[in-house]
MARNURO-720851 format. One line per 3 residues: number of its first residue (from 1); for each residue x, y, z of N, C-alpha, C. Coordinates in nm, 4 decimals, always signed. Example, Ala and Ser with C-alpha at 12.3 -4.5 7.8 and 13.67 -1.06 7.14 Angstrom:
# MARNURO-720851
1 = +1.3190,-0.5690,+0.7800,+1.2300,-0.4500,+0.7800,+1.3200,-0.3300,+0.7800  +1.2850,-0.2250,+0.7080,+1.3670,-0.1060,+0.7140,+1.2900,+0.0030,+0.7870
END
This chain:
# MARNURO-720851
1 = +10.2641,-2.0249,-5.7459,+10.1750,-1.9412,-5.6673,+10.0346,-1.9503,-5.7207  +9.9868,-1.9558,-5.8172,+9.9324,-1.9948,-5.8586,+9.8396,-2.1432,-5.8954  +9.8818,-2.1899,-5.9026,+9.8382,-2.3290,-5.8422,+9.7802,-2.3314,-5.7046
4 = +9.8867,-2.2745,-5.6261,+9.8208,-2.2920,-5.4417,+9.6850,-2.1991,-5.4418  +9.6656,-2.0720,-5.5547,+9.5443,-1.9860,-5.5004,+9.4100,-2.0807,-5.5842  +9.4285,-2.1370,-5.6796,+9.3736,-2.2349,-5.7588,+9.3137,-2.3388,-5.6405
7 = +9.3934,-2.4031,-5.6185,+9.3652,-2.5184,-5.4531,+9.2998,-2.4236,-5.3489  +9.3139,-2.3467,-5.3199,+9.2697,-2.3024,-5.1885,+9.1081,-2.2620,-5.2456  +9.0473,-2.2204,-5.3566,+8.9331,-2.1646,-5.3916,+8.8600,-2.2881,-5.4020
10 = +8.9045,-2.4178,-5.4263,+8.7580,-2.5592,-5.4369,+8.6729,-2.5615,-5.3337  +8.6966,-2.5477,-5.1963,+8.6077,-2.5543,-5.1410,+8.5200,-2.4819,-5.0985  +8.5033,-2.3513,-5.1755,+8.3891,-2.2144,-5.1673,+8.2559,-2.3129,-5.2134
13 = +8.2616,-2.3997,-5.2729,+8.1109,-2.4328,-5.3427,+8.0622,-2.5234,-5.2709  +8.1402,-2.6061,-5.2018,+7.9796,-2.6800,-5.1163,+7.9629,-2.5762,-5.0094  +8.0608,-2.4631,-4.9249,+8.0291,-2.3744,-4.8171,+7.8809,-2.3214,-4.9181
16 = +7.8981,-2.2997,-4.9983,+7.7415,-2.2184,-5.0859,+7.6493,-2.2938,-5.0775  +7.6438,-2.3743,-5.1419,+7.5619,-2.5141,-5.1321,+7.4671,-2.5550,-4.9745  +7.5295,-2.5663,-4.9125,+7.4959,-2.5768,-4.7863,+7.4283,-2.4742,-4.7055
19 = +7.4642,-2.3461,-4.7677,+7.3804,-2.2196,-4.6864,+7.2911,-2.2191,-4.7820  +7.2578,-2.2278,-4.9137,+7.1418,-2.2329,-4.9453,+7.0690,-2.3543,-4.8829  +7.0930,-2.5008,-4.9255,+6.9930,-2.5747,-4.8595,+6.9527,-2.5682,-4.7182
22 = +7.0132,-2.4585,-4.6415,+6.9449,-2.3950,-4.4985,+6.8523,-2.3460,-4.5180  +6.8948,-2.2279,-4.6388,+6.7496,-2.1444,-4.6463,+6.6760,-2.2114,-4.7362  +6.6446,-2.3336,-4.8024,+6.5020,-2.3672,-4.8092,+6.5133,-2.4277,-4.6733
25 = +6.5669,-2.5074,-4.6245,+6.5132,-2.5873,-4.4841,+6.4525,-2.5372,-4.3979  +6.4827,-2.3684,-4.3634,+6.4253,-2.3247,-4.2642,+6.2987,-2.2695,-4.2609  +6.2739,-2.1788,-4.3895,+6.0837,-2.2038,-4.4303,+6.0699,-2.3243,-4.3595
28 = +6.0051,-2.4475,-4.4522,+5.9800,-2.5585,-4.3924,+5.9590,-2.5679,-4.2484  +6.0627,-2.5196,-4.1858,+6.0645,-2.5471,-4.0614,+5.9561,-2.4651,-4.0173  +5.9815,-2.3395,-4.0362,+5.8670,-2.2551,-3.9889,+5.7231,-2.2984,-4.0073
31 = +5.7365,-2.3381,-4.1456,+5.5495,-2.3560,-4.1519,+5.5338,-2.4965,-4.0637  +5.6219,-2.5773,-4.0201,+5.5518,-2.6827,-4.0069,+5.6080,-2.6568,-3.7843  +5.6239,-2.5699,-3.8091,+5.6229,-2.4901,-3.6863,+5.4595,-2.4377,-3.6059
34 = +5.4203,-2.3180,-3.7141,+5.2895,-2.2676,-3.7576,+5.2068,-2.3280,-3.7329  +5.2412,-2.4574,-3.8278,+5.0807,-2.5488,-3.7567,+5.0741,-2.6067,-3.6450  +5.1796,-2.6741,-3.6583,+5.1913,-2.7084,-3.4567,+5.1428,-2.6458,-3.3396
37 = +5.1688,-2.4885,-3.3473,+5.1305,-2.3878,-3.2888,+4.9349,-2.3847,-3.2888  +4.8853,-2.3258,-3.4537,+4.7768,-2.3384,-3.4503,+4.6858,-2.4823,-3.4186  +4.7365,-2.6115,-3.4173,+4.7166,-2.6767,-3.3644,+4.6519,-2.6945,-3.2309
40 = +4.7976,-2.6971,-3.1845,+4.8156,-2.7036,-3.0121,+4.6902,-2.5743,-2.9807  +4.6495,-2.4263,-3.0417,+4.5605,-2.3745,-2.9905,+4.4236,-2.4170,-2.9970  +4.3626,-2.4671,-3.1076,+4.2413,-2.5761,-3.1570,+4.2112,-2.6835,-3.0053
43 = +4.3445,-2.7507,-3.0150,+4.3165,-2.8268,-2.8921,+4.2942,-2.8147,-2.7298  +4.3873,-2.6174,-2.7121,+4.3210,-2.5700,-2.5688,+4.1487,-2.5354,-2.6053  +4.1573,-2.4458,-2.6916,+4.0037,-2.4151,-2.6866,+3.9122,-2.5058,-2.6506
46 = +3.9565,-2.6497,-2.7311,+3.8269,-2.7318,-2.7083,+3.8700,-2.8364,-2.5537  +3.9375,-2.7793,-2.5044,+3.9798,-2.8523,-2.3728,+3.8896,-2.7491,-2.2538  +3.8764,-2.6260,-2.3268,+3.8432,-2.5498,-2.2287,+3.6668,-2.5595,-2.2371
49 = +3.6126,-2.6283,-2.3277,+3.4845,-2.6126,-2.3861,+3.4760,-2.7554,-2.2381  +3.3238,-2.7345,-2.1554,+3.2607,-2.8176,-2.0848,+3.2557,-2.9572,-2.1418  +3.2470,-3.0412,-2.1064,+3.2432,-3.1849,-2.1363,+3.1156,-3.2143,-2.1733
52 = +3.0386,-3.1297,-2.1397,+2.8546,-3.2019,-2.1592,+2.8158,-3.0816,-2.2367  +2.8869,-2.9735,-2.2663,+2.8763,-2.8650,-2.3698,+2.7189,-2.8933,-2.4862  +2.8127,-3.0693,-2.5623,+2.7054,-3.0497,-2.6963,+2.6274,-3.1866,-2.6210
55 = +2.6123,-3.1938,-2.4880,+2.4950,-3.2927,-2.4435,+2.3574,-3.2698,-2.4225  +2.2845,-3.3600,-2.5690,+2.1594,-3.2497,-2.4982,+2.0458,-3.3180,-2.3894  +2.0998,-3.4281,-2.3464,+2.0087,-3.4243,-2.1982,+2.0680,-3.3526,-2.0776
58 = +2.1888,-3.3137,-2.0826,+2.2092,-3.1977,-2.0036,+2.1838,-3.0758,-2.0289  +2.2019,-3.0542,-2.1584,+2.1334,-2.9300,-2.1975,+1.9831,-2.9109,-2.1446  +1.8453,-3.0201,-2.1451,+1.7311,-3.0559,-2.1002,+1.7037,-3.0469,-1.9595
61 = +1.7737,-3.1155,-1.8915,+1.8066,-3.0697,-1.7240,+1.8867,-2.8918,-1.7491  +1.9236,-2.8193,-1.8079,+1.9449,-2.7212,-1.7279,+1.7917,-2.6288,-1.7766  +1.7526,-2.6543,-1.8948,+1.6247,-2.6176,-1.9533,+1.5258,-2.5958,-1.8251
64 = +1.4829,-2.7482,-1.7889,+1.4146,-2.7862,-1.6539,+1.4437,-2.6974,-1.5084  +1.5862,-2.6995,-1.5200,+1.6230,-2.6443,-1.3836,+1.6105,-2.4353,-1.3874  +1.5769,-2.4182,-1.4925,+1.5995,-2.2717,-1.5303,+1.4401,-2.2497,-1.4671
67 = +1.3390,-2.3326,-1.5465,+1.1935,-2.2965,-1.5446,+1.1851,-2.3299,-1.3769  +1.2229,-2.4230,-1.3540,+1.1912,-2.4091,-1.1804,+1.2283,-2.2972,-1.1447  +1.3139,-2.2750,-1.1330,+1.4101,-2.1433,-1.1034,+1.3235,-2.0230,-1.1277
70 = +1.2378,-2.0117,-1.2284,+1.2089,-1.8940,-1.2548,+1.0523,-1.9248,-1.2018  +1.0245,-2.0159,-1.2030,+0.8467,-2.0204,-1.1051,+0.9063,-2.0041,-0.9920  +0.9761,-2.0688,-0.8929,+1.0333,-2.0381,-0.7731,+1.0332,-1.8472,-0.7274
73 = +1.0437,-1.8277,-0.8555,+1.1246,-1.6765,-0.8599,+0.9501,-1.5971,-0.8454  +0.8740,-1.6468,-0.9554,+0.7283,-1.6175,-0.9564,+0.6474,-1.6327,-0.8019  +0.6801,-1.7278,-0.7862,+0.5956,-1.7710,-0.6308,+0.6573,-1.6654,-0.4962
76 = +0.7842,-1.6321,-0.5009,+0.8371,-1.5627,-0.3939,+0.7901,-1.3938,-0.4640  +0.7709,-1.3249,-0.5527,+0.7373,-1.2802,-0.5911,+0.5939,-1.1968,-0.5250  +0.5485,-1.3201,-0.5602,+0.3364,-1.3178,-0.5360,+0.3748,-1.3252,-0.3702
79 = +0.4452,-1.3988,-0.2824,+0.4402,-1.4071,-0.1469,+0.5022,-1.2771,-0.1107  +0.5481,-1.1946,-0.1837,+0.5990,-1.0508,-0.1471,+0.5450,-0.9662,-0.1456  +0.4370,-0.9675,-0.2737,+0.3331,-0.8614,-0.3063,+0.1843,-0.8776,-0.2434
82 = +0.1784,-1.0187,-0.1487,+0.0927,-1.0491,-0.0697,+0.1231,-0.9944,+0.0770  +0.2344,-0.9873,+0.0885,+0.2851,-0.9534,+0.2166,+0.2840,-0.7807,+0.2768  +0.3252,-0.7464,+0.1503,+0.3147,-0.6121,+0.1079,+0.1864,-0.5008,+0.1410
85 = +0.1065,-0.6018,+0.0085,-0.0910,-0.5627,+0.0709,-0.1142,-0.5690,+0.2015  -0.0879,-0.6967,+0.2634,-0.1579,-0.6943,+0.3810,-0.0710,-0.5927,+0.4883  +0.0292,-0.5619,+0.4785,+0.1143,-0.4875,+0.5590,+0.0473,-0.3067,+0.5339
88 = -0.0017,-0.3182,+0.4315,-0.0488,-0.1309,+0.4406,-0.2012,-0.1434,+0.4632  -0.2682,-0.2872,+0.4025,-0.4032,-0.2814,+0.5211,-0.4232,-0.3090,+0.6681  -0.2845,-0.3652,+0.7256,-0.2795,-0.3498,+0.8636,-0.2619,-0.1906,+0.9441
91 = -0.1590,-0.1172,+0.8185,-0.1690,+0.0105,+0.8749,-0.3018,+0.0934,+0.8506  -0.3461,+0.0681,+0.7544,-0.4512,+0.1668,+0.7098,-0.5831,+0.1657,+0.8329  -0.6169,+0.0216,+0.9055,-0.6617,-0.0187,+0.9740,-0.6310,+0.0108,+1.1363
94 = -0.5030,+0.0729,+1.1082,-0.4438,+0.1844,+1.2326,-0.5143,+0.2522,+1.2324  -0.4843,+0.3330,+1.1169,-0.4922,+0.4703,+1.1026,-0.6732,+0.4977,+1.1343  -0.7357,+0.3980,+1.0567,-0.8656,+0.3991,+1.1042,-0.9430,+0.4315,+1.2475
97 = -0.8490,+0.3089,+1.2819,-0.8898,+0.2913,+1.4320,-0.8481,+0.4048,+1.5724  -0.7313,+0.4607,+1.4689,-0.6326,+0.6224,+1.5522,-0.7634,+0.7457,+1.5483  -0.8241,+0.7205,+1.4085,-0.9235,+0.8493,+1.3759,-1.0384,+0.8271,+1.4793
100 = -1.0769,+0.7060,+1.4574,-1.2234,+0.6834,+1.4982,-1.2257,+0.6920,+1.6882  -1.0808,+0.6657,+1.7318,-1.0418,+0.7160,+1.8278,-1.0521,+0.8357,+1.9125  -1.0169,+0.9384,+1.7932,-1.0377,+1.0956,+1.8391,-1.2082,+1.0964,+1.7988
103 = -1.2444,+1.0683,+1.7228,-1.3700,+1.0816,+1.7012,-1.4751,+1.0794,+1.8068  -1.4642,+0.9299,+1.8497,-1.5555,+0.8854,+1.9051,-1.5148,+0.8494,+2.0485  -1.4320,+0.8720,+2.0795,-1.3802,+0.8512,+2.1879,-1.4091,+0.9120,+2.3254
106 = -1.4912,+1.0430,+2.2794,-1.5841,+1.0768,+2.4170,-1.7224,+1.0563,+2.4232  -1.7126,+0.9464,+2.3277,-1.8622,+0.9090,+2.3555,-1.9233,+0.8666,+2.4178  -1.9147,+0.8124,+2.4754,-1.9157,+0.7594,+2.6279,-1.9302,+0.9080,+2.7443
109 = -1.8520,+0.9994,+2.6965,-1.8649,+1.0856,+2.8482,-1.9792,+1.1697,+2.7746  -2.0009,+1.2327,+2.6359,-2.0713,+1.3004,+2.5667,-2.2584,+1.2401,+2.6094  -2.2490,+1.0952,+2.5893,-2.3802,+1.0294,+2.6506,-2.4051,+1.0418,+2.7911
112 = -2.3402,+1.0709,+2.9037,-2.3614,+1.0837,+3.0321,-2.3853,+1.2449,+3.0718  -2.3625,+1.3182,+2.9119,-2.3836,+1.4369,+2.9926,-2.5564,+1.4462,+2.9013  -2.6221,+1.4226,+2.8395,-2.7294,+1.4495,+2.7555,-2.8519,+1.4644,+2.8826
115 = -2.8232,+1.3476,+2.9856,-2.9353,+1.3942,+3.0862,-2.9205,+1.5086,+3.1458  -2.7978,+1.5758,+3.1464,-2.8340,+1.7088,+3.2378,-2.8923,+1.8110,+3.1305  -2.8421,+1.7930,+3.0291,-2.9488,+1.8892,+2.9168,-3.0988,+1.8857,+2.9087
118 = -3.1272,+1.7085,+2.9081,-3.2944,+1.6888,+2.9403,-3.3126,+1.7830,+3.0583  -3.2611,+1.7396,+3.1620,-3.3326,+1.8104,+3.2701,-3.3257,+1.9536,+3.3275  -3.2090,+2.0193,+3.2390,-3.2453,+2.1880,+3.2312,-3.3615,+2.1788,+3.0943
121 = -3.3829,+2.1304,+2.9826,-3.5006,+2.1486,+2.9201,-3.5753,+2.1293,+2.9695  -3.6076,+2.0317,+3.0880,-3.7350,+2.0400,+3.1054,-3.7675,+2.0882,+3.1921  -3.6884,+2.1523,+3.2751,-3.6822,+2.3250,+3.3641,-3.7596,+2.4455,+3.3299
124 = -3.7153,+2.4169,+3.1710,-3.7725,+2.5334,+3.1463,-3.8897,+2.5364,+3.0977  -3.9715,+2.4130,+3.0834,-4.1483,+2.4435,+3.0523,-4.1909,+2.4553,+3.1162  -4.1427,+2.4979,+3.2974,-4.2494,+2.5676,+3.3896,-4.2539,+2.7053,+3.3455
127 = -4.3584,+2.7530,+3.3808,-4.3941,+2.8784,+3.3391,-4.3015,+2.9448,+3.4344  -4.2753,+3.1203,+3.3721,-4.2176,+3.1897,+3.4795,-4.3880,+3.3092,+3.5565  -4.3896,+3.2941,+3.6298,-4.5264,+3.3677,+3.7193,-4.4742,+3.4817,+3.7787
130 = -4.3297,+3.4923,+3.8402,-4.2841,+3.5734,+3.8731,-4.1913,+3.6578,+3.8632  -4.1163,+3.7396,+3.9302,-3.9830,+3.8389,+3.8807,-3.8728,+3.7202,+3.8972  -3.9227,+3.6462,+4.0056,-3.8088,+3.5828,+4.0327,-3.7791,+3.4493,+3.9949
133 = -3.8835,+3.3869,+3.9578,-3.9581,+3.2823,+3.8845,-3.8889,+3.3200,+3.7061  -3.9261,+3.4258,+3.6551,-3.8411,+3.4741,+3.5241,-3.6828,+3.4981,+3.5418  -3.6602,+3.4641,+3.6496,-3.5137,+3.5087,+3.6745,-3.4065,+3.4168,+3.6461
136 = -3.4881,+3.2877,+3.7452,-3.4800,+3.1915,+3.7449,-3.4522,+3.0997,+3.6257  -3.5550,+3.1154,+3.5357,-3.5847,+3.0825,+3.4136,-3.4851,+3.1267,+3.3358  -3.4752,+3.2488,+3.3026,-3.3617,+3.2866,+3.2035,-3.2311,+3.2261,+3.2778
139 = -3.1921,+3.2327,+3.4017,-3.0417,+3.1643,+3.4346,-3.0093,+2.9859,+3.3796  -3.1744,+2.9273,+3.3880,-3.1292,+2.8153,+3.3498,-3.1219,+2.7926,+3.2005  -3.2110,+2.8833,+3.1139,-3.1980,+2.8986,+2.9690,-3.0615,+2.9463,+2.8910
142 = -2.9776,+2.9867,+3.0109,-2.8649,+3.0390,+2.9429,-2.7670,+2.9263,+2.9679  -2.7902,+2.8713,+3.1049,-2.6581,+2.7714,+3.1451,-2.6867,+2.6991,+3.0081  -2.8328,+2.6451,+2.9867,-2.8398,+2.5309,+2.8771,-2.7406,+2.5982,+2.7491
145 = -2.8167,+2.7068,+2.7246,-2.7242,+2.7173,+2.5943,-2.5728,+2.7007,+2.6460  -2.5513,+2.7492,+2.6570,-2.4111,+2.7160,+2.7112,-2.3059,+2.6122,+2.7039  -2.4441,+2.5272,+2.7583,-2.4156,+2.3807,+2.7760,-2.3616,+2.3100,+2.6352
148 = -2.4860,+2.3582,+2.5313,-2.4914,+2.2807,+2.4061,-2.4269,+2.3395,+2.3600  -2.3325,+2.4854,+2.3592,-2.2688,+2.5349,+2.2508,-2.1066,+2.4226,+2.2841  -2.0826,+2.4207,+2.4871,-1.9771,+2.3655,+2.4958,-1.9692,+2.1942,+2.4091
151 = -2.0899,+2.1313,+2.3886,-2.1021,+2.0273,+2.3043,-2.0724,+2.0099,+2.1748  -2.1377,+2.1353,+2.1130,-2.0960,+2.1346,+2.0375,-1.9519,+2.1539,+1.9595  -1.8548,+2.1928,+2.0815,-1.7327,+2.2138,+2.0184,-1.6495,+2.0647,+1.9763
154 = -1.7172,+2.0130,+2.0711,-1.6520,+1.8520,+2.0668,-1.7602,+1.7803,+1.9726  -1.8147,+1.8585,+1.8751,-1.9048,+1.7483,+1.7587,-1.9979,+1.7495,+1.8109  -2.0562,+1.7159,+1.9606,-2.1922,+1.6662,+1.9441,-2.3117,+1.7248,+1.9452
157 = -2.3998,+1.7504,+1.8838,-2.4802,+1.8565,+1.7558,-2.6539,+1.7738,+1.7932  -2.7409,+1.8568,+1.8640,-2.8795,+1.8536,+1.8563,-2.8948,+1.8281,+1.7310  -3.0023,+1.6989,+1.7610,-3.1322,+1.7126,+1.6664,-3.2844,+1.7124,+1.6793
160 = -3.2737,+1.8081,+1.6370,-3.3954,+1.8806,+1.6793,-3.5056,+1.8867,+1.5179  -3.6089,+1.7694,+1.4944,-3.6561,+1.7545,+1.3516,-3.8011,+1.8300,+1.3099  -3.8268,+1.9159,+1.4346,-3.9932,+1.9785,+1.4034,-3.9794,+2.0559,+1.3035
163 = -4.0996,+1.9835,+1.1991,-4.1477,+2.0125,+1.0555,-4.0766,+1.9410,+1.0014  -3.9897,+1.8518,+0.9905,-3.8704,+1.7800,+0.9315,-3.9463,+1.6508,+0.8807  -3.9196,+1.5968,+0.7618,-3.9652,+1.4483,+0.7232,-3.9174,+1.3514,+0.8342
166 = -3.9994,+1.2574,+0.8676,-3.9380,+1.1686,+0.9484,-3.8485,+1.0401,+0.9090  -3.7200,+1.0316,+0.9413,-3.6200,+0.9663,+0.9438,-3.5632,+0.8388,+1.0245  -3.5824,+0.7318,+0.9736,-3.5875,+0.6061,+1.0791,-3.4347,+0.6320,+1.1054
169 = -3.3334,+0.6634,+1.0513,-3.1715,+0.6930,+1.1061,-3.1749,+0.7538,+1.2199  -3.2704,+0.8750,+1.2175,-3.2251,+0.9581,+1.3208,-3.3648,+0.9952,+1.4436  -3.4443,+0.9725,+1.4090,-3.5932,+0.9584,+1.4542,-3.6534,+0.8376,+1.5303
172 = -3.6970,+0.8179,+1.6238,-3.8236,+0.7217,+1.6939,-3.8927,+0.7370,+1.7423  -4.0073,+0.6865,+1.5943,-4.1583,+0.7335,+1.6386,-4.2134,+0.6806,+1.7456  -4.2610,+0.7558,+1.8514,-4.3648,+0.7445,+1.9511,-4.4897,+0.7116,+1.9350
175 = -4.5451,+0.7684,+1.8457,-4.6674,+0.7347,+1.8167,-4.7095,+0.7969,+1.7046  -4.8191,+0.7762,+1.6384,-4.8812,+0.8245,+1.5040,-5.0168,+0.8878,+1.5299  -5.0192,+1.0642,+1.4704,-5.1371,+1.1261,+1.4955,-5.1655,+1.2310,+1.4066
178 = -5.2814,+1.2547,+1.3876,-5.3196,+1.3545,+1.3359,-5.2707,+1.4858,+1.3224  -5.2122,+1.5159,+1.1670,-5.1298,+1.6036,+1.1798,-5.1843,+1.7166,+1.1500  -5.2937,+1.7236,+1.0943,-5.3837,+1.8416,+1.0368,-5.3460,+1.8886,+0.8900
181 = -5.2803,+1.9847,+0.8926,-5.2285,+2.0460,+0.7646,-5.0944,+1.9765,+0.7358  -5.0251,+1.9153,+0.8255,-4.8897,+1.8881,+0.8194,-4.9364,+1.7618,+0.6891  -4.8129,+1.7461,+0.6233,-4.8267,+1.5903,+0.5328,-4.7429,+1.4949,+0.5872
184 = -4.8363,+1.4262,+0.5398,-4.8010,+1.2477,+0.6032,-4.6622,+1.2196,+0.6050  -4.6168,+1.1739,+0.7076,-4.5207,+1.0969,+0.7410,-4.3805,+1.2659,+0.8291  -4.4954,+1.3601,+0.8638,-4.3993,+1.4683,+0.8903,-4.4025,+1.4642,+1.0691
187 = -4.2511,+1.4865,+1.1334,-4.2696,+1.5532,+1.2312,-4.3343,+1.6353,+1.2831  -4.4459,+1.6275,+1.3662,-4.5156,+1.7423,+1.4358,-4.5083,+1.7760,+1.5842  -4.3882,+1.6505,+1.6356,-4.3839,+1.7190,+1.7892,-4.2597,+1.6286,+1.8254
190 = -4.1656,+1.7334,+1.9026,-4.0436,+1.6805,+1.9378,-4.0200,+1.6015,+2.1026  -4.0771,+1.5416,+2.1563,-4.0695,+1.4764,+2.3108,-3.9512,+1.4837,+2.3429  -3.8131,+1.4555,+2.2910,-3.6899,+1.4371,+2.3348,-3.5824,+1.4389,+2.2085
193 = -3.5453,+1.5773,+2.2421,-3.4473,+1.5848,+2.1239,-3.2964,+1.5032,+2.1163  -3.3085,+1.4362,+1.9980,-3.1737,+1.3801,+1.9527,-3.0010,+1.4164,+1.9931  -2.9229,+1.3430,+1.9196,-2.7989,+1.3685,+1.9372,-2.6827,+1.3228,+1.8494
196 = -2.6058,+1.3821,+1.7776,-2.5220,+1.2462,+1.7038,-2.3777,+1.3477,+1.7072  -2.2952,+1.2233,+1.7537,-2.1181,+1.2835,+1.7931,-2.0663,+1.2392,+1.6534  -2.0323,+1.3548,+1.5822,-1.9155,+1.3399,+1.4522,-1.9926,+1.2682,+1.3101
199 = -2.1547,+1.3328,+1.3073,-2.2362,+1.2797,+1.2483,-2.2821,+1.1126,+1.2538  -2.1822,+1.0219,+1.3576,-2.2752,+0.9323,+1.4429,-2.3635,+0.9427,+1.5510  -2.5044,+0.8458,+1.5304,-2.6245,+0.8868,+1.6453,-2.5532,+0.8412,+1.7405
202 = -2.5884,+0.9031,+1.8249,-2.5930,+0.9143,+1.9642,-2.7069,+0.8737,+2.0580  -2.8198,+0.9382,+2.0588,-2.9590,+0.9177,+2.0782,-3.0290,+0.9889,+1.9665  -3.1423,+0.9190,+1.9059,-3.2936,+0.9008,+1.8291,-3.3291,+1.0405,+1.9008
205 = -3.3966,+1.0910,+1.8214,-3.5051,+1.1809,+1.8818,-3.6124,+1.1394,+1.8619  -3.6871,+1.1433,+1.9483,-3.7941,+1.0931,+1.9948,-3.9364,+1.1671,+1.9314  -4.0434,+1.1027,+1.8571,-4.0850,+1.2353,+1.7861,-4.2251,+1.1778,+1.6979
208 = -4.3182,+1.2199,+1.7378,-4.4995,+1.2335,+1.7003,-4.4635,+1.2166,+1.5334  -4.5301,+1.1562,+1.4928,-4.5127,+1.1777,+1.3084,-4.6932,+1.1824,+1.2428  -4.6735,+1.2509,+1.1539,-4.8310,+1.3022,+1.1768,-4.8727,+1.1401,+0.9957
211 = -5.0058,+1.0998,+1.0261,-5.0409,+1.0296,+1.0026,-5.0341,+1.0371,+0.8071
END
């Protein structure tokens, strides 16, 4: 009995033998696993890297193509901020033309009425002689006022310069005379009084300037 348990125990030592030289084999295996791995990743990265990556005349063309790119970018720029300006001086040039509109825009009917004012003024340097003659007189002295106050609601404003320095803007001298006490270059007689709608003339007043 003995003998047979003797025989049956020889072959425990290469079964040992053999599971150790697994476990060194299989380290090994692993590391040379490891690198394979880190390998194979080295080689996607640089698969994934552009082909002209470290080229530097492509690098030079995209250099080139950037600066166009960005003057391109400059020029549309300036054609925007040109476009821009002229687009709020087209309005502003509205707006001008909207004002000067209301402004001046009855000027034209404001000038067709100035002769009926001449000719109630000059109504009234006939003398009044009578009751009815003064009657007369005051009805047309009042229509006038009247007249000029309704003018004046719409801007347009007598000028009237006696004793006033004389003014080539708003003044045309008739003639030059002896002013006496007055000083030179002064209004001393009004022939036809002025006019100006929205502080533009209208009509000159007409007017003696003393010498």
């Amino acid at each position: 009995m003995s003998d047979k348990q003797n025989h049956q125990d020889v072959p425990a030592e290469p079964v040992t033998q053999a599971a150790e030289q697994a476990e060194v084999t299989q380290p090994a295996e692993t590391t040379e696993q490891s690198e394979a791995s880190e390998q194979a990743e080295v080689a996607a990265e640089q698969a994934e890297l552009p082909s002209d990556a470290l080229d530097p005349l492509a690098a030079l063309d995209m250099i080139k193509q950037l600066a166009a790119a960005q003057e391109e970018i400059s020029s549309l720029k300036d054609q925007m901020l040109r476009t821009v300006a002229d687009a709020q001086n087209t309005k502003r040039r509205a707006e001008q033309d909207v004002t000067k509109a209301h402004k001046f825009g009855t000027e034209k009917f404001a000038a067709e009425m100035l002769p009926i004012v001449d000719s109630l003024t000059m109504a009234l340097q006939n003398p009044a002689n009578d009751e009815a003659t003064k009657a007369l007189h005051d009805g047309v002295e009042m229509t006038l006022n009247m007249f000029i106050k309704a003018l004046e609601k719409f801007s347009v404003m007598q000028v009237d310069p006696q004793g006033e320095a004389f003014d080539p803007a708003l003044h045309q001298a008739m003639s030059m005379v002896d002013g006496g006490e007055a000083a030179s270059n002064t209004v001393v007689a009004v022939m036809q009084k002025g006019f100006t709608l929205n502080g533009r003339l209208l009509r000159p007043a007409m007017v003696m300037v003393a010498k």
